[in-house]
C-alpha positions in Angstrom: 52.7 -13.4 54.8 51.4 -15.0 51.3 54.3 -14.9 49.1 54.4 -16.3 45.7 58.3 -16.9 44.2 57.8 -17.4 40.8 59.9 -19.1 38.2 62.3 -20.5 41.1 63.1 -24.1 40.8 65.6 -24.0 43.5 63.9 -23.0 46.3 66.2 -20.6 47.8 63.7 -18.0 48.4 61.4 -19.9 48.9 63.0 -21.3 52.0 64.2 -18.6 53.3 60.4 -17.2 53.9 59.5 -20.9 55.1 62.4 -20.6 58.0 60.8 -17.0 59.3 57.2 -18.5 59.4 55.8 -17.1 56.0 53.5 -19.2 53.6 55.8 -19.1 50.7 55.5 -21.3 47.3 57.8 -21.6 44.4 56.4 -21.7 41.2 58.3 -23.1 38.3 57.6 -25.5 35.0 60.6 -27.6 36.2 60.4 -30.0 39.2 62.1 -28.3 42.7 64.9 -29.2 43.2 65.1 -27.8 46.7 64.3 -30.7 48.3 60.3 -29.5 49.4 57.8 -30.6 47.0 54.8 -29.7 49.2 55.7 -25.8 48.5 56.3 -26.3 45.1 54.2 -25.4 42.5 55.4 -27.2 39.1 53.4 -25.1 36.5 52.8 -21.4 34.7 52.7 -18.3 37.3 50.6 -16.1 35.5 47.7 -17.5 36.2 48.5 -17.2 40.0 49.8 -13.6 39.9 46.6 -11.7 40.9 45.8 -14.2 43.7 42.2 -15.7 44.5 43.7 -18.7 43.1 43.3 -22.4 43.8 46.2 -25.3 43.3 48.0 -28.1 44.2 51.7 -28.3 45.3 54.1 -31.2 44.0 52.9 -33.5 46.8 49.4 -33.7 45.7 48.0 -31.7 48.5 45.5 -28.7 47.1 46.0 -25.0 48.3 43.8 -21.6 47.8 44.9 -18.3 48.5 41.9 -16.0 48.9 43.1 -12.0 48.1 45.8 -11.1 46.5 49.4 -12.4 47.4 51.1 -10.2 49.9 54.6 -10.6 48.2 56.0 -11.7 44.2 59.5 -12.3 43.9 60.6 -13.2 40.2 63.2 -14.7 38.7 61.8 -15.0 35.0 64.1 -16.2 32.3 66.5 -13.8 31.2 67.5 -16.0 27.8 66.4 -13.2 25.7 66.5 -10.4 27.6 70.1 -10.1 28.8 72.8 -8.2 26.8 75.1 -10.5 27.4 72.9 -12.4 24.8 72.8 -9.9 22.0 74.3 -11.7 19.4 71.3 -13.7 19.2 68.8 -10.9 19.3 68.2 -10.4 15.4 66.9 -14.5 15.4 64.9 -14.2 18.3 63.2 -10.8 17.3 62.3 -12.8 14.4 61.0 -15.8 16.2 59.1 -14.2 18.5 61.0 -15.4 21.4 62.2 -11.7 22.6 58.7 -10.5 22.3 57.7 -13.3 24.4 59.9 -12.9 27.5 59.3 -9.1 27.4 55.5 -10.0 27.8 56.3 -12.6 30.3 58.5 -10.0 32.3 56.2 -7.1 32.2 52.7 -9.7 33.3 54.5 -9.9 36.3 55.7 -7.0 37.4 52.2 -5.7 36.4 50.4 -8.0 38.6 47.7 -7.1 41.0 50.0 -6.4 44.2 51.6 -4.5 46.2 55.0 -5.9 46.9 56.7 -6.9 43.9 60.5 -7.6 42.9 62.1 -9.1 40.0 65.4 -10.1 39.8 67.6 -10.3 36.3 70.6 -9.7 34.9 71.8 -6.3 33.0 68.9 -6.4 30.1 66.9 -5.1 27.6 64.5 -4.0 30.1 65.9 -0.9 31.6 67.2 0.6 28.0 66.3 1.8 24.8 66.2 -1.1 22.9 62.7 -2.4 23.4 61.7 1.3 22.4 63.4 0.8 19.1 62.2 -3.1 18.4 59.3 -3.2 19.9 57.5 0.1 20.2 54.1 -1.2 20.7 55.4 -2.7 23.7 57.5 0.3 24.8 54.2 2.0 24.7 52.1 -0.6 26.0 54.0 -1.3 29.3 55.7 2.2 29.4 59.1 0.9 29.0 61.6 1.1 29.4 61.7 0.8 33.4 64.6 1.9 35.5 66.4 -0.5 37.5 66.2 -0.1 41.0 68.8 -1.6 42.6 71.6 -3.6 41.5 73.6 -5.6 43.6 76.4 -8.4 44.1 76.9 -11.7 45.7 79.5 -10.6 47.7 77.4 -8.0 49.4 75.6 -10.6 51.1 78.5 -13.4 52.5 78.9 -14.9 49.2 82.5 -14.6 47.4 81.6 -14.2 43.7 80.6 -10.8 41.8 77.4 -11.1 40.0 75.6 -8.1 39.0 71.4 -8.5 39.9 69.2 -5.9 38.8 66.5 -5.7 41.1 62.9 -3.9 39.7 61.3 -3.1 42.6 57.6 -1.9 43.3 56.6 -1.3 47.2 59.9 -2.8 48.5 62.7 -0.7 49.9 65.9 -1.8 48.4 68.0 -4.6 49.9 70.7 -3.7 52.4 73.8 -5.0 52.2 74.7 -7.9 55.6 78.3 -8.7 54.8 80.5 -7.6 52.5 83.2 -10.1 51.5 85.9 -10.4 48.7 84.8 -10.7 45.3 85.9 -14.7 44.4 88.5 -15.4 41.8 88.9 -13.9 38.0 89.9 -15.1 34.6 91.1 -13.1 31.7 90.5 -14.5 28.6 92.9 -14.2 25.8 90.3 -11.9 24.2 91.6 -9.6 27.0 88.0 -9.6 29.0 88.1 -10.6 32.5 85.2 -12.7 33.6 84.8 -14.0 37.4 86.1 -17.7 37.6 82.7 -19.3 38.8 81.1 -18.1 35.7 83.3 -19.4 33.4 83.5 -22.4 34.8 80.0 -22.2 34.1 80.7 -22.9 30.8 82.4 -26.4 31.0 78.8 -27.2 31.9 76.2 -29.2 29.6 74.0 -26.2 28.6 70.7 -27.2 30.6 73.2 -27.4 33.7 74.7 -24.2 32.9 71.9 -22.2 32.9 71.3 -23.9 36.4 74.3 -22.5 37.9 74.3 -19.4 36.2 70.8 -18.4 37.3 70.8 -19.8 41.1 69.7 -17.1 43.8 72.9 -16.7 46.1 72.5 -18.3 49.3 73.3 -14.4 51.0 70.7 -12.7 48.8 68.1 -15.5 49.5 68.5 -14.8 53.6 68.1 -10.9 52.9 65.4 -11.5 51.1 63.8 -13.2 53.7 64.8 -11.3 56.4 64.4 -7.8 55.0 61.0 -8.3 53.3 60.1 -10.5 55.5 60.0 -8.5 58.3 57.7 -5.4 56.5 53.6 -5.2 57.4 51.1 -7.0 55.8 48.7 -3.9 54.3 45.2 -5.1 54.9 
């Protein structure tokens, strides 16, 4: 199977397609830093998302993909697109930059093929918001779109609550492998209780923060893998 994981500097998809045999690239403006250059692509995904595409990986070596990509998994910025975020909204509405990662979201999950997933965090995406900011988009893209699926860390081995919205289009949702506790908690003195790993996040320097914050869970990455992995190829 072709797969293309775009926006993944980490790898963790990535690999976990490579380990069941699949010909699977990340795509990402940073440098990997999962430790296989020769299936990284350091560079913009959209002009790879319909396929009959040519490039080279991070080890100089050139690649084609003739047809389209038999899998996109995504894990575009979510900056200005989560809620968690919406105290910055007003500036970014005005700069553009919301605009710009709705656009960026929706090329992708509009791309020509037939197994695609995008993975964020609760946003702007599934509501009513883009409706009321950005109509033209809303009617554009026909947004909003419903979440699929959303699930946790701790679903899949790993001890931390996370909530992951999953868009799906041609993929069955994933299936939970191991259920686990859900990791340690804070309470702030604000009274909201946040889990420990992500406010430790925090303590971070902010390019390392959004690292942490954004990494694919080891757990989810296997499913991924092994789940989606394992459907037919449609000729």
């Amino acid at each position: 199977m072709k797969v293309l994981v775009a926006c993944e500097e980490s790898q963790a998809v990535c690999k976990a397609f490579r380990e069941l045999g699949h010909e699977a690239y990340s795509c990402d403006i940073q440098e990997c830093s999962g430790g296989h250059p020769e299936w990284h692509i350091m560079g913009d995904c959209l002009p790879l998302l319909n396929g009959n595409c040519e490039f080279d990986t991070c080890d100089g070596k050139a690649h084609k993909i003739d047809g389209k990509w038999d899998m996109i998994l995504a894990f575009p910025p979510c900056t200005h697109l989560a809620v968690s975020g919406a105290a910055w909204f007003e500036k970014k509405r005005e700069d553009g930059r919301q605009r710009d990662g709705i656009e960026f979201f929706c090329k992708i999950f509009e791309a020509d093929c037939d197994k695609i997933a995008i993975e964020n965090p609760v946003g702007i995406i599934s509501g009513n918001y883009i409706k009321q900011w950005f109509p033209d988009l809303a009617e554009k893209y026909s947004l909003p779109w419903k979440v699929s699926q959303k699930i946790h860390p701790w679903q899949f081995g790993d001890s931390f609550e996370k909530t992951t919205c999953l868009w799906l289009k041609g993929l069955p949702g994933l299936a939970p492998t191991n259920i686990v506790d859900r990791g340690d908690f804070i309470t702030h003195k604000s009274g909201k209780v946040k889990p420990k790993w992500f406010a430790d996040a925090f303590k971070l320097p902010p390019e390392e923060r959004a690292k942490v914050r954004s990494k694919t869970f080891p757990g989810i990455a296997k499913a991924m893998g092994e789940q989606w992995g394992s459907l037919e190829v449609q000729e």
